[in-house]
TORVEXKOL-646155 format. One record per atom (N, C-alpha, C): residue in one letter; z, x, y. Coordinates in steps of 0.2 Angstrom, whole numbers, padded with zeros to 4 digits, always signed. Last residue first. Layout:
// TORVEXKOL-646155
AZXY;...
***
This chain:
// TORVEXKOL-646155
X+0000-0153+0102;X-0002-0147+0110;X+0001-0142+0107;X-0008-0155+0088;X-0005-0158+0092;X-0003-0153+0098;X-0026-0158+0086;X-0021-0158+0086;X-0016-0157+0090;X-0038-0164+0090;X-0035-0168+0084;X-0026-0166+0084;X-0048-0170+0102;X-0043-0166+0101;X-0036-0169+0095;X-0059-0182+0097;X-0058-0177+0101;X-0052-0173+0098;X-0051-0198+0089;X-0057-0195+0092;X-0056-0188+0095;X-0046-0206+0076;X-0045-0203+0080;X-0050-0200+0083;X-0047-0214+0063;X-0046-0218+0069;X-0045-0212+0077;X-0053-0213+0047;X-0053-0209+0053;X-0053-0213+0059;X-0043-0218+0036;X-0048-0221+0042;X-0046-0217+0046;X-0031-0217+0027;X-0039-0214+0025;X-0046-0216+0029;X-0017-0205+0035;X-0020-0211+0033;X-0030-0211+0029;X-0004-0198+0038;X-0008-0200+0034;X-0013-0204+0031;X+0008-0202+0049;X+0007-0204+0043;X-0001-0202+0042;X+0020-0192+0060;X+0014-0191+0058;X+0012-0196+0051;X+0033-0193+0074;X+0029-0190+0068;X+0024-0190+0065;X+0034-0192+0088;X+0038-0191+0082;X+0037-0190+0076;X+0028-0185+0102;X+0025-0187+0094;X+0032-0185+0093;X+0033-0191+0116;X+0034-0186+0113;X+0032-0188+0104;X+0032-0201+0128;X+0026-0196+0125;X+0025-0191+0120;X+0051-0195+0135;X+0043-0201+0134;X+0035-0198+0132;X+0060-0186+0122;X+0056-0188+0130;X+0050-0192+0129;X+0071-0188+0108;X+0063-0187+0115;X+0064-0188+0121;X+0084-0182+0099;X+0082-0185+0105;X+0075-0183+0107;X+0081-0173+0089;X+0084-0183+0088;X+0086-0184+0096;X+0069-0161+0081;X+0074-0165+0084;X+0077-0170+0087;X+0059-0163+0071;X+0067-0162+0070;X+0071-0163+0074;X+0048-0175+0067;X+0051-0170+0071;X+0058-0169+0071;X+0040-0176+0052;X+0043-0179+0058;X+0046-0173+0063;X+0027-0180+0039;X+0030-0176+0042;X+0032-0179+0048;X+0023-0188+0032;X+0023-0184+0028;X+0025-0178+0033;X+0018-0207+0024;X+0025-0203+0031;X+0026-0194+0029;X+0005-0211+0019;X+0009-0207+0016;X+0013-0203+0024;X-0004-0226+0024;X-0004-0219+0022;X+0002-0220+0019;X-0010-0237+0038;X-0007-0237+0029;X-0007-0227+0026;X-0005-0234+0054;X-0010-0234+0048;X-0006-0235+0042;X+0007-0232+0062;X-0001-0235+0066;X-0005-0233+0060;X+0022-0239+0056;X+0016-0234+0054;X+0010-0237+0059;X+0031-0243+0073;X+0028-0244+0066;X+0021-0240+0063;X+0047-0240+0080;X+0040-0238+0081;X+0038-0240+0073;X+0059-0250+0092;X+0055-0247+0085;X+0046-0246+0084;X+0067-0246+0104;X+0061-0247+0103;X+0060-0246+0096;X+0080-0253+0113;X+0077-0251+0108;X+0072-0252+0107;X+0090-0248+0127;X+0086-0251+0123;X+0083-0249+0118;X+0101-0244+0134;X+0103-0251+0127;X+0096-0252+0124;X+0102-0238+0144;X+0101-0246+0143;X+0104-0250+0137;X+0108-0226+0139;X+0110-0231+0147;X+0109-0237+0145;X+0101-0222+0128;X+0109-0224+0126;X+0110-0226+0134;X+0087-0229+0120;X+0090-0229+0125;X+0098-0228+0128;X+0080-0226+0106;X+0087-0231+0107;X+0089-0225+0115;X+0069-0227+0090;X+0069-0225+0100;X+0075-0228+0104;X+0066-0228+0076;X+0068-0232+0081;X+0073-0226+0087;X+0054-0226+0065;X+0058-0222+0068;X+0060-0229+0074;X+0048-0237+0056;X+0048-0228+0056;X+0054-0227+0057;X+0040-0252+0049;X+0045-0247+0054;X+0045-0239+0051;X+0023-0255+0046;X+0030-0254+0043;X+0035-0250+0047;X+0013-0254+0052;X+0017-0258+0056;X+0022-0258+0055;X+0003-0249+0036;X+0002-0250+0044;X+0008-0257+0047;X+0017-0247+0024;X+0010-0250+0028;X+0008-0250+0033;X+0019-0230+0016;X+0021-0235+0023;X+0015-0239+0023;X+0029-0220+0007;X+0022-0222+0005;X+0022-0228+0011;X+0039-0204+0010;X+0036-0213+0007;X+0031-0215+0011;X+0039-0192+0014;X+0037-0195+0008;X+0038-0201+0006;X+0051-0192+0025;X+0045-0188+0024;X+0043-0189+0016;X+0062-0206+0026;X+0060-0199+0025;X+0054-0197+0025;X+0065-0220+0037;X+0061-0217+0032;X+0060-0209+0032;X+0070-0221+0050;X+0070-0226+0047;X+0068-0224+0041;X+0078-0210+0060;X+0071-0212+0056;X+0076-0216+0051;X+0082-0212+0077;X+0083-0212+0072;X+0080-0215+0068;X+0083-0203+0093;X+0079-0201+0086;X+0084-0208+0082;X+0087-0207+0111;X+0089-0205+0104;X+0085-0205+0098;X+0076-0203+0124;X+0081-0208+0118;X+0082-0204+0112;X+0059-0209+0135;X+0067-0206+0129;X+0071-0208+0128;X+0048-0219+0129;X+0054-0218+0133;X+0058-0214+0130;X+0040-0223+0117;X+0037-0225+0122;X+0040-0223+0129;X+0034-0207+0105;X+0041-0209+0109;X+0037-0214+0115;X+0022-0210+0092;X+0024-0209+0099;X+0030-0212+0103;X+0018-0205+0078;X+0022-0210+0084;X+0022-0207+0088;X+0001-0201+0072;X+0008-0198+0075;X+0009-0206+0080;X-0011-0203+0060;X-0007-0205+0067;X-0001-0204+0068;X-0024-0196+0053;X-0019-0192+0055;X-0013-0198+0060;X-0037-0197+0052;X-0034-0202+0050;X-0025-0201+0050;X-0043-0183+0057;X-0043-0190+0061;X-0038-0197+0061;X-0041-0177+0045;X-0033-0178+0052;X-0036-0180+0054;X-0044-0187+0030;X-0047-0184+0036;X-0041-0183+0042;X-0038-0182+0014;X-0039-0187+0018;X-0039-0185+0027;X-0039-0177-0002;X-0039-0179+0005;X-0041-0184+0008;X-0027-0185-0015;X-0033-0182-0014;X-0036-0180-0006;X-0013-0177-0022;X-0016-0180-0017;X-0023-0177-0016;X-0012-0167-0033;X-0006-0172-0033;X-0008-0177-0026;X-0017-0160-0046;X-0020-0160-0041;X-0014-0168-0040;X-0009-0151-0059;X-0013-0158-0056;X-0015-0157-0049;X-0006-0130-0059;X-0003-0139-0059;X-0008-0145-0057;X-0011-0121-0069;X-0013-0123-0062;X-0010-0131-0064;X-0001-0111-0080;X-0007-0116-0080;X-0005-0118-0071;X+0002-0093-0076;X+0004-0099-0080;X-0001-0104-0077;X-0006-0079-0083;X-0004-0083-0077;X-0001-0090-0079;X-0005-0065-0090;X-0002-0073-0094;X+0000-0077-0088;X-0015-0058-0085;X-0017-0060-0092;X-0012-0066-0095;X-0021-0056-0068;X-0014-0060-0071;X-0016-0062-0078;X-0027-0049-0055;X-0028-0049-0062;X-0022-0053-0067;X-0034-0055-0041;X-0028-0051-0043;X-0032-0054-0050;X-0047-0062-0036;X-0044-0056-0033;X-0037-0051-0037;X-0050-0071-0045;X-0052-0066-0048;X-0050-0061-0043;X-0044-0085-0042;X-0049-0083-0040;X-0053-0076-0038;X-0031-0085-0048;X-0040-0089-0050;X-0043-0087-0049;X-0025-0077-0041;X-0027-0075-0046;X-0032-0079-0049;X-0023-0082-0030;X-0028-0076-0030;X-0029-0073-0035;X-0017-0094-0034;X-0023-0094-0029;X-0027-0087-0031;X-0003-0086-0037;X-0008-0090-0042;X-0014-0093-0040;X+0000-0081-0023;X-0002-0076-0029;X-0005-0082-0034;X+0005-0094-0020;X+0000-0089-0016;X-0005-0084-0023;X+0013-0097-0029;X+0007-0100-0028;X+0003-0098-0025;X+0023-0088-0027;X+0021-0089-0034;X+0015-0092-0034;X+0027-0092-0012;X+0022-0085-0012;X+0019-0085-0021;X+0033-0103-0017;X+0029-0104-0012;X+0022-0096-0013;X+0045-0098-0023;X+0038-0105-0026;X+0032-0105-0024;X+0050-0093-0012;X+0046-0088-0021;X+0043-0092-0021;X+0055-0100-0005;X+0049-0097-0001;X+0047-0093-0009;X+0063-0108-0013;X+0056-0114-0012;X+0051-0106-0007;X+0073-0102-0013;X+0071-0103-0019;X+0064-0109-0017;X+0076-0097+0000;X+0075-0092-0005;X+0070-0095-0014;X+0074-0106+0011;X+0076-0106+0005;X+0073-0100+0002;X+0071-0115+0024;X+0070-0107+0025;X+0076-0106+0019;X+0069-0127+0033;X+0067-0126+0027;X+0066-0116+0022;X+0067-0127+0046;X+0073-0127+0043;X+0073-0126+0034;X+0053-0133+0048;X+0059-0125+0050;X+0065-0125+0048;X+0047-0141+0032;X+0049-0139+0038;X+0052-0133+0042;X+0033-0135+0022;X+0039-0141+0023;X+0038-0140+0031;X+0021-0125+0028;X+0025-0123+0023;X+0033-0128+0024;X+0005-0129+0033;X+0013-0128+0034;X+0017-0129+0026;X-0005-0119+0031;X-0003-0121+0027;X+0004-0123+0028;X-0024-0119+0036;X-0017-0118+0039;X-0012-0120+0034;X-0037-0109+0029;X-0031-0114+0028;X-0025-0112+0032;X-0053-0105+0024;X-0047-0102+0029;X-0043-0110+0030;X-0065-0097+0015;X-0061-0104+0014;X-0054-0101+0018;X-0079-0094+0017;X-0074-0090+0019;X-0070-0096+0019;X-0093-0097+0015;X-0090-0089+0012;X-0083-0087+0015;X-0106-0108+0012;X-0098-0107+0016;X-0093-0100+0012;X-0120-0100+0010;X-0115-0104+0007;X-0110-0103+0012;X-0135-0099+0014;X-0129-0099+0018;X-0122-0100+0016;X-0154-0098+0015;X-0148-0101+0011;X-0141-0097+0014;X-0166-0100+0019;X-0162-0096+0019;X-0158-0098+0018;X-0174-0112+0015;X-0177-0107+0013;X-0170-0101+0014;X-0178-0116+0033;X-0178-0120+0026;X-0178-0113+0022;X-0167-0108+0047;X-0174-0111+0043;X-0172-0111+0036;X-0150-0109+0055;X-0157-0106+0046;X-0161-0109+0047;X-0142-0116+0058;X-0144-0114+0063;X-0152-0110+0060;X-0131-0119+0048;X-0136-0125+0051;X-0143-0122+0056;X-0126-0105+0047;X-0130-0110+0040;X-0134-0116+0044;X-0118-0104+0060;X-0122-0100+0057;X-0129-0103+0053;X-0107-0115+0054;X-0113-0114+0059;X-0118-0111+0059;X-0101-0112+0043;X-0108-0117+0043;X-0111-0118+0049;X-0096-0099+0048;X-0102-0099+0042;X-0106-0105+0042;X-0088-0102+0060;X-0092-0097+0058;X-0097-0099+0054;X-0078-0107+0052;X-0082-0112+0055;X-0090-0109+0057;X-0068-0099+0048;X-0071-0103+0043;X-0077-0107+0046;X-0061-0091+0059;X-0064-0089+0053;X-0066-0092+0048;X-0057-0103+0068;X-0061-0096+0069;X-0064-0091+0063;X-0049-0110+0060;X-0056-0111+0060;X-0060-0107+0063;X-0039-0103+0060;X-0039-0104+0054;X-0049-0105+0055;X-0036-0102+0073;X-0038-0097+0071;X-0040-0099+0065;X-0044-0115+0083;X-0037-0111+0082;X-0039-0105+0076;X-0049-0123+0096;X-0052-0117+0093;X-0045-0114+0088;X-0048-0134+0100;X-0042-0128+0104;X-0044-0122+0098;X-0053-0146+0087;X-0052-0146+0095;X-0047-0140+0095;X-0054-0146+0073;X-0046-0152+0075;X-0048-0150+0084;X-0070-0150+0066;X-0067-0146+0071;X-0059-0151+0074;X-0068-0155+0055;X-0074-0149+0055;X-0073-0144+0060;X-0055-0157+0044;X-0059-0161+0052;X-0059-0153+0052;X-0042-0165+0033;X-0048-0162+0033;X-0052-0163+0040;X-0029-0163+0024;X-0031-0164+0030;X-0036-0160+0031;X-0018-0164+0012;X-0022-0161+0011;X-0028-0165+0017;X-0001-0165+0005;X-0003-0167+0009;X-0013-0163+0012;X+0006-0160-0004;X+0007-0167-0007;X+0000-0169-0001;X+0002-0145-0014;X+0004-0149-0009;X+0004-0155-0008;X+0006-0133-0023;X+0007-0139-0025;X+0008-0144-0018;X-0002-0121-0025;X+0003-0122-0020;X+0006-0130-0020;X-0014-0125-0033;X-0007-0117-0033;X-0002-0118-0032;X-0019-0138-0027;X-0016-0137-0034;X-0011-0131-0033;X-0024-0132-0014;X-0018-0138-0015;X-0016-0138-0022;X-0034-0122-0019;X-0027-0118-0013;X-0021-0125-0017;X-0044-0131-0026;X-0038-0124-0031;X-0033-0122-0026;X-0049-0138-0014;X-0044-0141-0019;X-0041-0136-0024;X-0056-0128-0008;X-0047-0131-0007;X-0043-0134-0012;X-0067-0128-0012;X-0061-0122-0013;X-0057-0124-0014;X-0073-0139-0011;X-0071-0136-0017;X-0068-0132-0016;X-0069-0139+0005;X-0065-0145+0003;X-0065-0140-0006;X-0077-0132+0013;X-0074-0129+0009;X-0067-0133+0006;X-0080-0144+0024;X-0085-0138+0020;X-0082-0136+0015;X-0069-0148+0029;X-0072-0153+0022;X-0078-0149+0020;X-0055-0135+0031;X-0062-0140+0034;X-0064-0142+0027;X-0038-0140+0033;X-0046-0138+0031;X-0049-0140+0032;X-0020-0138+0032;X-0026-0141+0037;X-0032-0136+0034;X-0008-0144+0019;X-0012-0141+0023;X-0017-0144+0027;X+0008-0147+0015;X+0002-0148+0016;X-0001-0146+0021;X+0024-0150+0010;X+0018-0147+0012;X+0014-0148+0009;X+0034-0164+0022;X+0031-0161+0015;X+0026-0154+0015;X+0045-0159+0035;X+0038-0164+0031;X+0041-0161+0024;X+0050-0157+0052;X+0053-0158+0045;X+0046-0160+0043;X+0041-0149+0061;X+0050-0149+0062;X+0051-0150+0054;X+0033-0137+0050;X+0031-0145+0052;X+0038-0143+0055;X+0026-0120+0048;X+0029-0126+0048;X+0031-0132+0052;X+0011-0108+0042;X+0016-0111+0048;X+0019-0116+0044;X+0001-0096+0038;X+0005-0101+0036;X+0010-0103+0043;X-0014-0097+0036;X-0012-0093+0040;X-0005-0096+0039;X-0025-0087+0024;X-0019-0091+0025;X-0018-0091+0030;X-0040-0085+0018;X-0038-0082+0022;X-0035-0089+0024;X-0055-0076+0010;X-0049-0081+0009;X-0045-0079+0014;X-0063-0068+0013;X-0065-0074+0010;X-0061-0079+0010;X-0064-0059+0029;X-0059-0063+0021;X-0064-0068+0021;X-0068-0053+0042;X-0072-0054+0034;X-0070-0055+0027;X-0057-0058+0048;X-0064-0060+0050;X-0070-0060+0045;X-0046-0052+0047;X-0046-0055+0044;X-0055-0059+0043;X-0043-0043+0058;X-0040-0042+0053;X-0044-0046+0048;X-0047-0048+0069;X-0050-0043+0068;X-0051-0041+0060;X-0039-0058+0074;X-0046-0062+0070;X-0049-0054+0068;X-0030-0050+0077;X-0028-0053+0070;X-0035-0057+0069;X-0035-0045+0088;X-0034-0040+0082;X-0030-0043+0077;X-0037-0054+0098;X-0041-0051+0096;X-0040-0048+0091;X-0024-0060+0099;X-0029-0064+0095;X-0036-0059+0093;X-0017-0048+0103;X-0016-0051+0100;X-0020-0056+0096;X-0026-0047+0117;X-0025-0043+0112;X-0026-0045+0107;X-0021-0061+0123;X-0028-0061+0120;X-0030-0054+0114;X-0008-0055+0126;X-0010-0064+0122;X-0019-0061+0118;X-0009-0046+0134;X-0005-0043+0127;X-0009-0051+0123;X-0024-0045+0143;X-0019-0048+0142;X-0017-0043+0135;X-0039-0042+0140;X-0037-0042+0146;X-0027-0043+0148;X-0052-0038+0128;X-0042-0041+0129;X-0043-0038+0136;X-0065-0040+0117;X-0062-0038+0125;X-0057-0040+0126;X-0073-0036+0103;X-0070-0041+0106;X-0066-0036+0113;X-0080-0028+0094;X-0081-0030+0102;X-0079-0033+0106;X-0076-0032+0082;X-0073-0027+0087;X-0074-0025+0092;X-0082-0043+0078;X-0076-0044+0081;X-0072-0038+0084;X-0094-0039+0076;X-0093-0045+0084;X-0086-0044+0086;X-0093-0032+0066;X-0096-0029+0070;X-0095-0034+0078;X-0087-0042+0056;X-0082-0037+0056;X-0086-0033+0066;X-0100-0049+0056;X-0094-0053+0058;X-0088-0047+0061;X-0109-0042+0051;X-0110-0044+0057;X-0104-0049+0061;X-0103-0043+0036;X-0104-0036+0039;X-0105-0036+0050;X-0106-0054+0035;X-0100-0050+0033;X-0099-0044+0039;X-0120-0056+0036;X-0115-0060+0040;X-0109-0056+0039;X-0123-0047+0023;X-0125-0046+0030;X-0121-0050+0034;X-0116-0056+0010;X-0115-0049+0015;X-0118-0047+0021;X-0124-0065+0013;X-0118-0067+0016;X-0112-0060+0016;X-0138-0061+0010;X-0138-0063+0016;X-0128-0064+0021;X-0135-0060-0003;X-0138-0051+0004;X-0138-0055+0008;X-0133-0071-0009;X-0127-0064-0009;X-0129-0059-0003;X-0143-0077-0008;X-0138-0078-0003;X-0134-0074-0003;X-0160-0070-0002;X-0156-0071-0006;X-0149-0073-0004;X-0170-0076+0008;X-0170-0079+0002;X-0165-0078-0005;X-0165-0066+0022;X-0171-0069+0017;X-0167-0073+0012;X-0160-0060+0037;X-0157-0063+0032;X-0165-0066+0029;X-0165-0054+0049;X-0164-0050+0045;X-0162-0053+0038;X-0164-0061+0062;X-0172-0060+0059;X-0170-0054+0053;X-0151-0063+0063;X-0155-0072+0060;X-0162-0066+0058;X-0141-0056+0064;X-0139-0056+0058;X-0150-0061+0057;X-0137-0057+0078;X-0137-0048+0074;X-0141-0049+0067;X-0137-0067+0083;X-0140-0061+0086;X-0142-0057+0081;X-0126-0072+0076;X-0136-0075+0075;X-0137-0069+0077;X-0115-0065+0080;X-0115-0062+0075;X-0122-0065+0073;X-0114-0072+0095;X-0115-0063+0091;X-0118-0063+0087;X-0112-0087+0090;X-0119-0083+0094;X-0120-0076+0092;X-0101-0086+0083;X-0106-0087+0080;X-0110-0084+0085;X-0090-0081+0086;X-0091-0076+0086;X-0099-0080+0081;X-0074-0090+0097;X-0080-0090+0091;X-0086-0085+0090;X-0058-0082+0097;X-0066-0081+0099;X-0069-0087+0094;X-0045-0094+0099;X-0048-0090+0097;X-0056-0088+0095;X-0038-0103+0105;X-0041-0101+0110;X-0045-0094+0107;X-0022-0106+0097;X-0028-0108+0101;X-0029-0102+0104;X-0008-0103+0095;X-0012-0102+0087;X-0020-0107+0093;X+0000-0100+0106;X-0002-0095+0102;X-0007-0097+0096;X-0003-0111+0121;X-0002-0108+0113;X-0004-0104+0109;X+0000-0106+0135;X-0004-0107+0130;X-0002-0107+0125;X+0008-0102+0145;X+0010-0107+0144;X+0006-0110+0137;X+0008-0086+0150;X+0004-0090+0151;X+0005-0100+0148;X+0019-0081+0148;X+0017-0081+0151;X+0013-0087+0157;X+0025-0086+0136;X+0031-0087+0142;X+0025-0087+0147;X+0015-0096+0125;X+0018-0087+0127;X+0022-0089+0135;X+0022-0104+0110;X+0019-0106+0117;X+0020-0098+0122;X+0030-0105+0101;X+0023-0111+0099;X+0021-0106+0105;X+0044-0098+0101;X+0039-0096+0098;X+0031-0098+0097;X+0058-0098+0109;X+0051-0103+0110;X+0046-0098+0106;X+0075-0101+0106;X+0071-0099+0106;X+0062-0101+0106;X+0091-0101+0116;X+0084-0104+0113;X+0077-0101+0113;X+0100-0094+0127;X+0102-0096+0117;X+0094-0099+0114;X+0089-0093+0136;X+0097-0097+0138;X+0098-0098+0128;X+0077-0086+0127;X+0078-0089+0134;X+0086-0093+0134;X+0067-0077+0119;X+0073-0079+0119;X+0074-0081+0126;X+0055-0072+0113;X+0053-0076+0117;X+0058-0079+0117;X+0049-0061+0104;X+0055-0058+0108;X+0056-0064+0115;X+0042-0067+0094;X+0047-0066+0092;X+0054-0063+0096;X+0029-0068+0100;X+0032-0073+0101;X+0039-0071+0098;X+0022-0054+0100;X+0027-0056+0107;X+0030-0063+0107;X+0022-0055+0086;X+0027-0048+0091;X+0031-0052+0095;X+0014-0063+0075;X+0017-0063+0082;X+0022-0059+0087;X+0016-0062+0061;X+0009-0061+0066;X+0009-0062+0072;X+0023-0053+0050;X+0024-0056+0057;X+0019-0058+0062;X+0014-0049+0042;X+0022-0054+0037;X+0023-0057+0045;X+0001-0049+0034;X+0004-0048+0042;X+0010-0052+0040;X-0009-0043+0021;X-0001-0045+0023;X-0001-0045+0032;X-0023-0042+0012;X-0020-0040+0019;X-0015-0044+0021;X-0030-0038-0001;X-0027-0040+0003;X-0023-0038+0007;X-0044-0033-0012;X-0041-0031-0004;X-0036-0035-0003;X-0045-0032-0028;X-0051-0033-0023;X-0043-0029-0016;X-0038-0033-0040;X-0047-0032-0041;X-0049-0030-0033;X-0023-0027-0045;X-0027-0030-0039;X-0034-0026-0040;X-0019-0024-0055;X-0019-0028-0058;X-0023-0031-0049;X-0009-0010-0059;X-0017-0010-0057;X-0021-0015-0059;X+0004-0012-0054;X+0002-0012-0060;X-0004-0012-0061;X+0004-0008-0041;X+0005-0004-0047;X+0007-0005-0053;X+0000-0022-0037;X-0004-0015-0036;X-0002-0009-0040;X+0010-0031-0042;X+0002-0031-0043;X-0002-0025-0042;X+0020-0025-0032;X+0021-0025-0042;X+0013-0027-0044;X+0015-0028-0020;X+0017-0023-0022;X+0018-0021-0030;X+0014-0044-0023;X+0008-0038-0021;X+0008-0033-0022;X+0028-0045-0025;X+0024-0048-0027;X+0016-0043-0029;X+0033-0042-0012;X+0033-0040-0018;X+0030-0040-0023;X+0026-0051-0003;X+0024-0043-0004;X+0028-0040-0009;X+0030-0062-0003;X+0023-0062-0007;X+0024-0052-0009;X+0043-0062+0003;X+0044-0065-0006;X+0035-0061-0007;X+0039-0061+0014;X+0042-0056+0011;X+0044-0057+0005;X+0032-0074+0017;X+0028-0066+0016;X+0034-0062+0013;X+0041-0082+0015;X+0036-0084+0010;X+0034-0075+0010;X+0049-0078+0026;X+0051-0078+0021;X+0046-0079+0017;X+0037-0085+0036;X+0040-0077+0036;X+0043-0073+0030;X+0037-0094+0035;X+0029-0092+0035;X+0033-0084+0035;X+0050-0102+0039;X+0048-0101+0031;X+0043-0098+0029;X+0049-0101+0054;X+0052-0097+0049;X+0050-0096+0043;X+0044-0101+0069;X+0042-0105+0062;X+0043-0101+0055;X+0042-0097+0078;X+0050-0099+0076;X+0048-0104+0071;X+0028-0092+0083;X+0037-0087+0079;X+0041-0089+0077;X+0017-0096+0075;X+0019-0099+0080;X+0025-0095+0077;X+0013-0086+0065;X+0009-0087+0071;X+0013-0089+0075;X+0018-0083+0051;X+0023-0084+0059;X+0020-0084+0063;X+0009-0074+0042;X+0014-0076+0044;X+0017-0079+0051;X-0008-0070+0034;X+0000-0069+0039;X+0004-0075+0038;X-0019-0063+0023;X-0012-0069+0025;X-0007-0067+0030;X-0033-0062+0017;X-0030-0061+0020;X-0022-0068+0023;X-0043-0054+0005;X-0039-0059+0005;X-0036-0059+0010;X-0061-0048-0001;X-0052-0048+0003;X-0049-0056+0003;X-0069-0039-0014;X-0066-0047-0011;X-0060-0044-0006;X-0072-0020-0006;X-0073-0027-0012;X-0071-0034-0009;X-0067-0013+0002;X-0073-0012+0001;X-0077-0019-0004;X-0051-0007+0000;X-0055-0009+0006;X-0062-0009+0003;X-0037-0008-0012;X-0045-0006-0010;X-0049-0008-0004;X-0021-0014-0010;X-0026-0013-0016;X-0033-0009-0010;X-0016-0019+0004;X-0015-0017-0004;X-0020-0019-0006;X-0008-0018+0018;X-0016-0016+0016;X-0014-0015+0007;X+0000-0025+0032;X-0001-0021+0026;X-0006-0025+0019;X+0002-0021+0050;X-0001-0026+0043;X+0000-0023+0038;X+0011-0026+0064;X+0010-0022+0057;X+0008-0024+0054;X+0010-0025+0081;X+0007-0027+0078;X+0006-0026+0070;X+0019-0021+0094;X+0016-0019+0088;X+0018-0023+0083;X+0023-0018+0111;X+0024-0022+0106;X+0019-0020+0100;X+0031-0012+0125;X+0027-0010+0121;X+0027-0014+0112;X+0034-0007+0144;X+0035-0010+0136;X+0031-0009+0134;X+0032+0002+0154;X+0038+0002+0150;X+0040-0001+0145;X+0023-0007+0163;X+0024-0002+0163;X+0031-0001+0157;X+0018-0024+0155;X+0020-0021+0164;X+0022-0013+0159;X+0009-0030+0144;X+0008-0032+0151;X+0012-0028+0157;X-0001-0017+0134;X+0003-0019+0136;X+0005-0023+0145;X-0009-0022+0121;X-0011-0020+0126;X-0003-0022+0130;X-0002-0017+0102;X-0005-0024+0110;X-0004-0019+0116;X-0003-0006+0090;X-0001-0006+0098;X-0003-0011+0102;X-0001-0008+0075;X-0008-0008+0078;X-0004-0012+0087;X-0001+0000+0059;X+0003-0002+0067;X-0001-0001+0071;X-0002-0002+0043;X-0005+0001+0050;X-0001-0002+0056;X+0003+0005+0027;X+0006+0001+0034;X+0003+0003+0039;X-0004+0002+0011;X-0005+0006+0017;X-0002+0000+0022;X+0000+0004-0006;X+0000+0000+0000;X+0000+0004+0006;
***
C-alpha cells in the first residue's frame, strides 16, 4: 500500500491542509475507488473506511488484489476543522457557504475534444481512450480556492474508476443509495453486497455532485457518437448513505465495508475463493424524482409518527409539527405511497425545513432533485 499526501492550495499565509489517499494493489489495470466523509460530520463513511482498509490491506498481502483501489478514508480536510461555538458543520465550507459534495467539473466537452476523431468500432479501444482522455482533462483542472482544490483532486483521484463510492449519511434512515438508471445493471450487484433497502435513480439529481461527475461523463460522451461507435457506460459511481449519523457501530461499519469488499469481489477486482453468497435483492428502484420529503409548514418541535422503514399511504401521517407558544399543530402526511426511509435527526425546525423523505414509484418532482 502506497500513502500519498496531496497539499490544498492554501487560503491565508500559515495554513496548510492535506489531502491522504491510499493506493493498494497496482496502477495500470481495473480501479476502484472509495472515499469517505465528503460532507465531514457524516461519520459512519469514515468508520466504514477504516474497517475497509484492513480489509484491503490483508487482500493485498495475500495477493488476492487483481486490479487498483484507492481509499480516501477522509475526503474532506477542510470540512473536518469546521468547529464553531461546540458545533460542528461539515455539509457546507465556512467560506464560501457552498456545499461540499456540488459543483463538480463536468469534463465532457474536453475530453470529445480529445477523444471524438479517434474512437472506431471497437468498444474496449474506444473506452480506453476515453480513459485515458478523462485522467488528461482532469489534470488540467484549475483551483483558485482550497474548495475547488479539493474538488479538483478527488475527481482527480477517481475520474478513471470504473467503480467508484462515495459514502455519506442520512440524519436517521435506512441504507440506500443514489444512481443513475444507466448503470442501474451494475447497481443492482452494489444494492445486493451491501444490502440496501433503498435504491434512487435520476440521470441528473441538479448541483453537479461528484458521484455524477464521474458517471455522467460516459453517456454523454455515448450520445454525442455517430452510428457505429459504440460507448458502453464504464463507470458505475454511487452515493451510498450509510443509515444515519449517529449510526457509527463497530458492528454495522464491518458489515458495511464486508459488502464493499463483496462488490469487488464479484466484480473480479479482488480475488475471494470462499466469498460468501450475494444476498436477494431486497427493493427494486425507484426514481428520486419520486423521492418526497416533508416539509416543516412553521417551526416547532419534531415528533415522528413512524420510524424509517414502514411502508406509508400517500396522506398517512408522519411527523407532527407542534408550535410550543401557540399550541399549534401541524401533521404532516406521506406526499406519495412508498417506503418512509429516511428523517431528520433533529426535533426541532424552522419553517421550510425537510423532515423527511418517502420513496415513491411516480416521478412527481422536477429540476433540482436534491436536498441544499
Amino acid at each position: 500500500m502506497r500513502t500519498l499526501h496531496h497539499t490544498l492550495l492554501a487560503a491565508t499565509p500559515g495554513t496548510r491542509h492535506e489531502l491522504v489517499s491510499l493506493h493498494y494493489g497496482r496502477p495500470g489495470g481495473r480501479k476502484a475507488y472509495i472515499q469517505g466523509a465528503l460532507h465531514a460530520d457524516e461519520v459512519p463513511g469514515l468508520l466504514v473506511a477504516h474497517h475497509l482498509r484492513g480489509l484491503l490491506a490483508s487482500a493485498e498481502a495475500e495477493g488476492r488484489l487483481l486490479g487498483e483501489v484507492i481509499l480516501v478514508p477522509a475526503a474532506n480536510p477542510l470540512g473536518l476543522r469546521q468547529w464553531h461555538l461546540r458545533g460542528y458543520q461539515g455539509r457546507f465550507e465556512f467560506t464560501s457557504g457552498e456545499n461540499f459534495n456540488r459543483h463538480f467539473a463536468d469534463l465532457t466537452e474536453p475530453v470529445l475534444a480529445r477523444v471524438q476523431d479517434r474512437l472506431g468500432a471497437d468498444a474496449a479501444t474506444n473506452v480506453a481512450l476515453v480513459r485515458s482522455a478523462l485522467r488528461e482533462a482532469a489534470a488540467e483542472l484549475k483551483a483558485t480556492t482550497p474548495l475547488e482544490d479539493l474538488r479538483r483532486l478527488l475527481l482527480g483521484l477517481a475520474i478513471d474508476a470504473e467503480l467508484v463510492l462515495d459514502l455519506h449519511s442520512d440524519g436517521e434512515g435506512l441504507l440506500h443509495i443514489y444512481t443513475t438508471p444507466a448503470t442501474w445493471d451494475q447497481a443492482e450487484l452494489l444494492v445486493r453486497c451491501i444490502d440496501a433497502r433503498v435504491a434512487l435513480l435520476a440521470e441528473r439529481s441538479g448541483g453537479d455532485p461528484f458521484d455524477e461527475a464521474c458517471s455522467m461523463v460516459w453517456p454523454q460522451i455515448a450520445e454525442r457518437l455517430p452510428a457505429g461507435v459504440p460507448l458502453p457506460p464504464s463507470c458505475l459511481a454511487a452515493t451510498i448513505e450509510l443509515r444515519g449519523e449517529g449510526d457509527v457501530r463497530h458492528d454495522l461499519a464491518a458489515q458495511d465495508a464486508a459488502g464493499i469488499l463483496r462488490l469487488l469481489v464479484a466484480r473480479g477486482i479482488v480475488r475471494d475463493d470462499h466469498a460468501a453468497e450475494i444476498p436477494p435483492l431486497r427493493c427494486q428502484p425507484t426514481p428520486l424524482a419520486g423521492s418526497i420529503p416533508l416539509v416543516a409548514p412553521h417551526g416547532g418541535m419534531v415528533v415522528f409518527l413512524k420510524d424509517p422503514g414502514a411502508e406509508v399511504e400517500e396522506g398517512e401521517p408522519i411527523v407532527d409539527v407542534i408550535d410550543p407558544i401557540s399550541g399549534q399543530v401541524s401533521t404532516l402526511g406521506a406526499g406519495t405511497t412508498g417506503l418512509f426511509f429516511a428523517r431528520e435527526n433533529r426535533r426541532f425546525a424552522v419553517a421550510g425545513m425537510a423532515l423527511g423523505k418517502v420513496a415513491g414509484t411516480d416521478a412527481r418532482r422536477s429540476g433540482s432533485l436534491l436536498s441544499v
